[in-house]
C-alpha positions as CSV (number, residue, x, y, z in Angstrom):
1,X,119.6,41.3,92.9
2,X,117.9,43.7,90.7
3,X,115.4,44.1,93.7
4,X,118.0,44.5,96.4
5,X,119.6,47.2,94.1
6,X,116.6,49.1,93.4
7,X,115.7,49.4,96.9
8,X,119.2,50.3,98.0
9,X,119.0,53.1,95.8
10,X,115.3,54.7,97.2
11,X,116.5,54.0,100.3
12,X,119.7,56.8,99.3
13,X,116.8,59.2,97.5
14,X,114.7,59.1,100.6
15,X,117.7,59.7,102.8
16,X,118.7,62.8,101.0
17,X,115.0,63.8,100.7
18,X,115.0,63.9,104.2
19,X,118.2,65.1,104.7
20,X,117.4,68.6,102.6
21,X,114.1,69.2,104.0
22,X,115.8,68.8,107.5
23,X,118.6,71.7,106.2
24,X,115.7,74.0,104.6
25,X,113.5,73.8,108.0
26,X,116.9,75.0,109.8
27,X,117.7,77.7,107.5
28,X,113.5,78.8,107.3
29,X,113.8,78.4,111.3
30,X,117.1,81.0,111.0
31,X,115.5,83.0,108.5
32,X,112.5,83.9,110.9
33,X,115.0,83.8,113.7
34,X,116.3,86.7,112.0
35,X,113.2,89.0,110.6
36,X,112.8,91.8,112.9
37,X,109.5,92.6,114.0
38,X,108.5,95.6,111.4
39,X,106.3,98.9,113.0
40,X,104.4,101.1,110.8
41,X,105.2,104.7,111.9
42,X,103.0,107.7,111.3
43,X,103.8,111.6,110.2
44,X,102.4,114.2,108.7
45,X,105.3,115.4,106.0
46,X,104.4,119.1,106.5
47,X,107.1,120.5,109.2
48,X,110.3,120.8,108.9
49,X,112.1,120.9,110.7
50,X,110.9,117.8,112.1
51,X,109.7,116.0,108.7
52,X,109.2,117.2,105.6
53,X,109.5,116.3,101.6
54,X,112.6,115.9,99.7
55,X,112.6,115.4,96.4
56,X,116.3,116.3,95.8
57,X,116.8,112.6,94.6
58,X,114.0,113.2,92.1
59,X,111.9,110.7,94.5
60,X,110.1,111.5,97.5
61,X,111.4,110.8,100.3
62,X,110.4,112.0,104.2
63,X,113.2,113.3,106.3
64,X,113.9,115.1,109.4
65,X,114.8,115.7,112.7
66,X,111.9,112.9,113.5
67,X,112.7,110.4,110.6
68,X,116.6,110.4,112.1
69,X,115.6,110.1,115.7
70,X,113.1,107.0,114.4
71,X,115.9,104.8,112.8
72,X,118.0,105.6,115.7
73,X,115.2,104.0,118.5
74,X,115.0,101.1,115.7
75,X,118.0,100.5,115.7
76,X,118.5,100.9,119.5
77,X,115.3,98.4,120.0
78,X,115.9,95.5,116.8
79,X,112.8,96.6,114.7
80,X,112.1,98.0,111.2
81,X,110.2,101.3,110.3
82,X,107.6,101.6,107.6
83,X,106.4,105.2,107.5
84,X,103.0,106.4,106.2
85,X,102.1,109.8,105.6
86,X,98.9,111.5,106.4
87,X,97.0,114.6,107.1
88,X,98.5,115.5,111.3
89,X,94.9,115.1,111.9
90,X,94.1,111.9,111.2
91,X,97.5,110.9,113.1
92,X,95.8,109.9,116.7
93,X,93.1,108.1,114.5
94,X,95.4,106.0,113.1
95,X,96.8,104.7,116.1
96,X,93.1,104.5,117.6
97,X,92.4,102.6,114.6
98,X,95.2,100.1,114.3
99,X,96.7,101.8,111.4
100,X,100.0,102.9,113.0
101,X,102.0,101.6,115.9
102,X,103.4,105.0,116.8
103,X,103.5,108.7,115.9
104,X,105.8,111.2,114.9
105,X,105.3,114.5,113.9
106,X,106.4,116.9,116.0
107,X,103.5,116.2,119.0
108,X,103.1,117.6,122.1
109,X,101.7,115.8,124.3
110,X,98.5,117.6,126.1
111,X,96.3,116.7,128.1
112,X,93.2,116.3,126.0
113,X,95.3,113.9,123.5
114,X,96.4,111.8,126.4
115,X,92.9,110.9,127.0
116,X,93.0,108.9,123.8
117,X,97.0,107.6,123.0
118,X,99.7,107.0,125.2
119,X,103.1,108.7,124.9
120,X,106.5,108.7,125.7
121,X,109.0,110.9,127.5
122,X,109.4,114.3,125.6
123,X,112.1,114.0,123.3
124,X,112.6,117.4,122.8
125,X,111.7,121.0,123.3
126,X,110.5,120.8,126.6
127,X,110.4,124.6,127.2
128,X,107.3,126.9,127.4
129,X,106.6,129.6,124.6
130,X,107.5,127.8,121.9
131,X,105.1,129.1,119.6
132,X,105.4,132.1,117.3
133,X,102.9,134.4,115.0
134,X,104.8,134.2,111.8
135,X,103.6,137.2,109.5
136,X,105.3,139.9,107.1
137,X,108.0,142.1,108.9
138,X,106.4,145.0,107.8
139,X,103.2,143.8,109.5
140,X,103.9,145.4,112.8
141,X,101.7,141.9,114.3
142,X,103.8,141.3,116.9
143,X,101.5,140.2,120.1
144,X,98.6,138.2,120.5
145,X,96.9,141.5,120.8
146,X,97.5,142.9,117.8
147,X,95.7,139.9,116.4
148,X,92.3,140.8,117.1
149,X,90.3,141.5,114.1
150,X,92.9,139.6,112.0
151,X,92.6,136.7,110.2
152,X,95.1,133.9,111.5
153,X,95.4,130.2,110.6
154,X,96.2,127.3,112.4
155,X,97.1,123.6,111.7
156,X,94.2,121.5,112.2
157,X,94.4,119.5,115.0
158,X,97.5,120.8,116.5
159,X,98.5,122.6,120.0
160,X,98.7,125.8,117.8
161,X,95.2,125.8,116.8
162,X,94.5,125.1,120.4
163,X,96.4,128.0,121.2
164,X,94.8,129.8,118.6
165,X,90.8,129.1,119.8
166,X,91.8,130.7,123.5
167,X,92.7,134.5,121.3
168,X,90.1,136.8,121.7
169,X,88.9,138.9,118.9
170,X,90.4,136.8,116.1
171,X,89.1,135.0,113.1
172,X,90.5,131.7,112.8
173,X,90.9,129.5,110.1
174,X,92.3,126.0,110.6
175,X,93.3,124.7,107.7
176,X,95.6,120.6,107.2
177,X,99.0,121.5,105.9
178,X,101.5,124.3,107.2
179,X,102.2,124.4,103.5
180,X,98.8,125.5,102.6
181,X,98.5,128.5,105.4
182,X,102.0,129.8,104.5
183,X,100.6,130.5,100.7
184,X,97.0,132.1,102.1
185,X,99.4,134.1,104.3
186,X,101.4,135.1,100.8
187,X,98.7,135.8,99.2
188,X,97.4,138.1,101.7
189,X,94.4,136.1,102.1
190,X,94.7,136.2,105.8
191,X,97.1,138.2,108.0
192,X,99.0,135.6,110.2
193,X,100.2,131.9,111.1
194,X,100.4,130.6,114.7
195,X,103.1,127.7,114.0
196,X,105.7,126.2,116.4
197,X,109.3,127.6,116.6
198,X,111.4,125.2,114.8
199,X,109.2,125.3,111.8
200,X,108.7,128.9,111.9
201,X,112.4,129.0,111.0
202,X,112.2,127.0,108.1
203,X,109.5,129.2,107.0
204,X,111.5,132.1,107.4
205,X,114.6,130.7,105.0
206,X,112.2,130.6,102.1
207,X,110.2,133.7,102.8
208,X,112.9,136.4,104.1
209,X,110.0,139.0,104.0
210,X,108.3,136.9,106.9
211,X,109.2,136.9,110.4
212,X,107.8,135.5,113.4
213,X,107.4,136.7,117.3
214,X,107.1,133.6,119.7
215,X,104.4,134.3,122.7
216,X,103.8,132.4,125.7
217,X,101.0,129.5,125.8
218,X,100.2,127.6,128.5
219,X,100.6,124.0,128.7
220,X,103.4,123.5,126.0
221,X,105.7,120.8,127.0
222,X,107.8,119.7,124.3
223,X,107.3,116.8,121.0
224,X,106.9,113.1,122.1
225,X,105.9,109.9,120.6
226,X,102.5,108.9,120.4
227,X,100.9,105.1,121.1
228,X,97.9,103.3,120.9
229,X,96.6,103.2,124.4
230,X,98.6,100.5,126.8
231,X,101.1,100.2,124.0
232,X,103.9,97.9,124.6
233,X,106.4,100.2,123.2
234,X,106.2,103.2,125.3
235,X,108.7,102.1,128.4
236,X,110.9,100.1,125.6
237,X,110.6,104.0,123.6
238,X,111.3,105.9,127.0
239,X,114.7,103.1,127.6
240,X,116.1,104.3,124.3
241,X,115.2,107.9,124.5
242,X,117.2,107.6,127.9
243,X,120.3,105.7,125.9
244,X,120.2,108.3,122.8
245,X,119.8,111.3,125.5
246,X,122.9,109.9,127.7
247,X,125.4,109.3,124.5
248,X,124.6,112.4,122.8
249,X,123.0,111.2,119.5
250,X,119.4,113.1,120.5
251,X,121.9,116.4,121.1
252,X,123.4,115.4,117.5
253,X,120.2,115.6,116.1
254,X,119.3,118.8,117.3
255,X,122.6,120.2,116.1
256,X,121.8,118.6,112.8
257,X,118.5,119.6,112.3
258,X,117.5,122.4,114.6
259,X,120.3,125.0,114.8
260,X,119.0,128.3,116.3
261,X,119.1,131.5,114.3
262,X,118.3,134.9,115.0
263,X,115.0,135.8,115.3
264,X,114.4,138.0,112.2
């Protein structure tokens, strides 16, 4: 009897043994059910409008017009963002490399940099003469003419500094952060930025002795998101670009972040 009893009760321990590990593989088969697929995102912090520092919180933390529009696609397409910041040009690198699954940062989308990454629709901007020469008012540097024998910085690695190499007559110095050619331009250590638009504005709320003077350049055709070459993502990127262009929450955006002022 003692035997029978015995064995009745393993019997019961190795019922509810199996019992719970049959419950925990259900909920571990929910729980990965449930874990969205997480993509690493690149930026370079540097331009605002588009993304930038804020340390309003007293942490760091990267916002912008790019950050906003990147939670909306990731939330339009079921996946989670985790955003690095490097130099803007190491950017194409990383993807190259494996480091990133997409860029952000404000990119346009030339030819030369579509013979390495992939990209999607343009986003925004898609306008010629978007760039500026942001210099002092008093300056009188108002055309790409008046440039030659100046000294004029460039972001290294963007359209700008592209822009930049075809000016005759110039000295150009590309240097990795807009932050850094805004303070030589302070300092007076050289005589003028070429910078995009949108961040020229920016510029010009902190500085109101600067002012900038957009000029036409060839082959500017807006900001889109970069990929590693034959990237999944690009048509499921284009899809929600389409959804967030068709609602109104790209035009939302722009109103948020990119509200035009007058020229000064």
């Amino acid at each position: 009897m003692k035997k029978l009893g015995l064995l009745f009760v393993v019997s019961v321990l190795l019922l509810s043994v199996v019992a719970c590990g049959k419950s925990e593989d259900k909920e571990g088969a929910n729980t990965n059910e449930n874990t969205k697929e997480k993509l690493i995102l690149a930026t370079s912090p540097d331009y605002p409008p588009y993304e930038s520092i804020d340390t309003s919180s007293g942490e760091e933390k990267i916002i912008g017009f790019d950050i906003d529009l990147a939670n909306l696609i990731a939330a339009e397409l079921g996946f989670e963002i985790e955003i690095k910041s490097m130099d803007f040009n190491g950017l194409l690198a990383a993807l190259q490399s494996g480091q990133a699954d997409f860029v952000m940062a404000g990119m346009t989308p030339n030819k030369e940099r579509r013979k390495s990454v992939d990209f999607s629709k343009v986003y925004y901007g898609e306008h010629e003469g978007s760039n500026t020469i942001l210099t002092f008012k008093s300056s009188n540097l108002k055309t790409v003419e008046d440039l030659k024998g100046k000294k004029v910085a460039a972001q290294l690695g963007t359209a700008q500094e592209a822009a930049a190499k075809e000016m005759e007559g110039i000295e150009l110095i590309s240097l990795n952060k807009i932050p850094e050619m805004v303070q030589e331009l302070m300092s007076g250590r050289i005589d003028a930025v070429i910078i995009e638009e949108a961040a020229a504005k920016e510029y010009v709320k902190n500085y109101p002795e600067l002012g900038y003077t957009p000029f036409s350049s060839e082959g500017l055709n807006g900001v889109a998101v970069a990929f590693p070459k034959g990237s999944k993502w690009v048509e499921k990127f284009n899809q929600a670009i389409d959804t967030l262009t068709a609602n109104g929450k790209i035009a939302e955006l722009a109103d948020k972040w990119m509200k035009d002022e007058e020229k000064k």
